[in-house]
C-alpha positions, 0 to 999 in steps of 0.5 A: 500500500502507498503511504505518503510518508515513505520519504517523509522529511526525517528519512529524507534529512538522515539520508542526506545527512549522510550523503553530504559527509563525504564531499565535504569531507573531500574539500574541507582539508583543502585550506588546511594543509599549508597550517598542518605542513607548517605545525608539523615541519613538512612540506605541502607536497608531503601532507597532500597525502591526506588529499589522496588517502581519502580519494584512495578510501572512498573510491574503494569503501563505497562499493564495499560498504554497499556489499556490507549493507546488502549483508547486514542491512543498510541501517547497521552500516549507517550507524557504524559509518557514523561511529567511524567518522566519529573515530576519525574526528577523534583521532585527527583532532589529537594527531601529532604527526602526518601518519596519524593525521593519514590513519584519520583520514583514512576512517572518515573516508571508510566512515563516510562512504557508508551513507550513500550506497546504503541510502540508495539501497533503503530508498531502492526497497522502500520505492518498490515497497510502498510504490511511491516515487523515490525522485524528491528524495534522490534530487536531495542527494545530489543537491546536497552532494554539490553544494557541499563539495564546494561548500567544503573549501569555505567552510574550512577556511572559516574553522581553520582561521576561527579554531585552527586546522585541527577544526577541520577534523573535530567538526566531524565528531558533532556531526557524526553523532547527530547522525547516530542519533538520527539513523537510530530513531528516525531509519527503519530498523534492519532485519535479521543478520544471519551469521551462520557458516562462522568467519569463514563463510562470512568473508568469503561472503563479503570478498575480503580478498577483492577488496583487498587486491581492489585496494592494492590496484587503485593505490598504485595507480592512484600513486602513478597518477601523483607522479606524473609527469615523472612517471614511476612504471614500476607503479603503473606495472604494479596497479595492472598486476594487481587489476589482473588478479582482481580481475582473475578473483572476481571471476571465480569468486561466489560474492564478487565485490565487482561481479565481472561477469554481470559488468559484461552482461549488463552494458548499459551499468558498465556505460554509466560507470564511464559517462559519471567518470568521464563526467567527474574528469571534466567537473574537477579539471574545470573546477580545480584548472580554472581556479589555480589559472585564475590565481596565476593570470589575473592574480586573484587571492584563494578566496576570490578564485574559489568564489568565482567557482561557486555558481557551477555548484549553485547552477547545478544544485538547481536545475537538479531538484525539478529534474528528478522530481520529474524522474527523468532518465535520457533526456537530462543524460544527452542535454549535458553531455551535450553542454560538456561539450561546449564548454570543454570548446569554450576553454580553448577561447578563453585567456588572461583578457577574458571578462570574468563574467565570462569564466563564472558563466562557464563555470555555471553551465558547467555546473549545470551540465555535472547537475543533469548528469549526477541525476541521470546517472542515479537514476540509471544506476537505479533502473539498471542495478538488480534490487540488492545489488543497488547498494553495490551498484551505487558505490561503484558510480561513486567510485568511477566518479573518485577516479575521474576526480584523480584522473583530473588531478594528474592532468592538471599537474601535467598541463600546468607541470610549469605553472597554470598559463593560458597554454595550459588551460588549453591543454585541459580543454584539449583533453576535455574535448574528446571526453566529453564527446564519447559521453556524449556518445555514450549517452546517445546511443545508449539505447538500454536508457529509459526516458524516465523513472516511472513510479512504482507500483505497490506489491499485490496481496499475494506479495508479488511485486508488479514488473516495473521501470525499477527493475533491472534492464537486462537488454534491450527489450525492456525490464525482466521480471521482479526476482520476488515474482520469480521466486514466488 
């Protein structure tokens, strides 16, 4: 039976609630790595590991959290996310040297890794349990998203000058306990746990190995990528060993982490992957790129830059409520692929003479175009992803989006290897070009992309849950039964 209450204000306020720690968390210790260098005798290259730890702890926590909420229930998840992010505030806060400081970010990346793959899990079962349309609230987690990615850099600049650097951890102890209070009283409860089978079968269940070689891969690449232009091959060499053997244990593996072969089968998942990391690669090249040319060239302080770059998130945060309100799939895919494009072409025409009413409403569109494709791609996951696995699913988005975010950042130290310049700039639209152009084709001719994300229905008297556009496409024939009808 449809209640009106199924994504009432407080689920819909936890949820994001949680969503939100991650990105700001991403951002926050921007402005604070000068003050850490400076109180620990240490270089700004070497505390930039605190950047990278997190980037490295989410991209591979995301899925893996999704796989522990399948398995324990997404509101278990919540409540020991929270206890984590709290640990990390802890431990960051009383750190006295860079690993300790390493070992926190690394617990609040873990910790806040949990809120959005459980999120679109709960929000997955109560849309089909209760056939209400999940669109308000799946816009509220992107908005949210957006917004506080750039709020992060403000924000931490205010709590850096007001308490100092330290504040940047602490700050996360509050709010991780207000999470705990809200996800206990205000989230539905979880089932049973069944722990049969011992610690054997349950971490065979949970694919400790593949997280773990998943891990190894995305660390030594990520630590390639650092090292450009002067690449380490023994890096990349070891990142490709690595990825072989995951690819090797995955396929043989009763519970993948990353089910290979249902990444083969199921190409529009697998496309969407590409379209959010090829869509990520262009935010933060634009965001980051644009921000150090704007200091170098025009001379602005840290501060204006980072204004300047506020509208991409403002513009992006708005256009995405009314689209998902609307449950819209393709056509928000194709309109900001499209947008991609054209801003990726308007990089190549600016210069150090461009009016700044210009850069900010290229930043805007851009904003725009990363809002439209974060809601499709959502709802995409939402549609294509079989109903447990949209845990899984959805931190496997986040974590295409974490690559394209540190492919951006090599990119960048390679483009502006001599310091950000005009050239430069247009080196970054020059790689920006053709990624933006095979998203577009991406999403064009993607046939498998529903038009929108229809409502669904209630489950009958009999327990039998109609066929729906929530249920996963396996081809291009359309939606295949509910697994609940089939087993019924």
């Amino acid at each position: 039976m449809t209640t009106s209450k199924a994504f009432g204000w407080q689920f819909s306020l936890t949820l994001v609630l949680a969503a939100m720690l991650n990105p700001v968390n991403s951002s926050i210790v921007a402005t604070a790595l000068v003050p850490i260098g400076e109180a620990l005798g240490l270089p700004v290259g070497r505390v930039a590991l605190l950047v990278t730890s997190l980037y490295i702890a989410s991209a591979v926590a995301q899925p893996a959290m999704g796989r522990f909420a399948q398995r324990f229930g997404p509101r278990r998840v919540f409540l020991a996310g929270a206890f984590l992010v709290a640990a990390g505030g802890i431990v960051g806060a009383s750190a006295q040297d860079l690993a300790a400081l390493a070992v926190a970010r690394v617990l609040l990346g873990v910790g806040t890794s949990a809120g959005f793959p459980s999120a679109m899990l709960m929000i997955r079962r109560r849309a089909e349990d209760t056939g209400e349309h999940p669109g308000g609230v799946m816009g509220a987690l992107v908005a949210s998203s957006q917004v506080t990615v750039l709020l992060g850099l403000p924000l931490g600049g205010l709590l850096v000058s007001a308490a100092g650097w330290r504040a940047t951890f602490w700050i996360n102890i509050p709010l991780a306990v207000a999470l705990l209070v809200m996800a206990y009283f205000w989230l539905p409860a979880d089932g049973r746990s069944s722990a049969a089978g011992g610690a054997r079968r349950l971490l065979g269940e949970l694919d400790v190995l593949g997280i773990a070689l998943f891990g190894a891969a995305l660390t030594l690449l990520v630590s390639f990528l650092v090292s450009l232009p002067a690449a380490h091959w023994v890096l990349l060499g070891g990142a490709l060993a690595a990825g072989a053997l995951l690819v090797v244990w995955e396929l043989r593996a009763s519970n993948p982490l990353v089910d290979m072969r249902t990444l083969l089968k199921n190409r529009a998942l697998t496309t969407t992957y590409l379209r959010t990391g090829g869509g990520m690669l262009m935010a933060y090249a634009v965001m980051y790129g644009l921000t150090q040319w704007l200091q170098e060239t025009r001379q602005l302080s840290a501060t204006a830059a980072g204004l300047l770059i506020v509208p991409m998130s403002a513009a992006g945060a708005l256009v995405t409520r009314p689209i998902s309100r609307r449950g819209l799939v393709r056509t928000p895919l194709i309109v900001s692929a499209v947008l991609a494009v054209a801003m990726a072409v308007a990089l190549v025409l600016l210069s150090n003479t461009t009016p700044l009413v210009l850069v900010i409403a290229i930043t805007a569109v851009v904003g725009v175009s990363v809002g439209l494709a974060t809601v499709g791609n959502q709802a995409a996951v939402f549609t294509q992803a079989d109903r447990e696995d949209t845990g899984i699913a959805a931190g496997l988005m986040r974590t295409s989006g974490y690559i394209g975010a540190i492919a951006s950042g090599s990119i960048i130290s390679v483009v502006f290897r001599e310091g950000p310049s005009d050239a430069g700039l247009h080196g970054i639209a020059d790689i920006l070009i053709p990624v933006t152009v095979l998203v577009l084709l991406l999403a064009v001719f993607d046939k498998r992309l529903p038009r929108r994300l229809d409502t669904p229905r209630a489950i009958d008297d009999d327990g039998i849950a109609p066929p729906t556009a929530l249920e996963p496409l396996t081809g291009t024939d359309g939606p295949r039964r509910s697994r609940r009808a089939e087993d019924h």
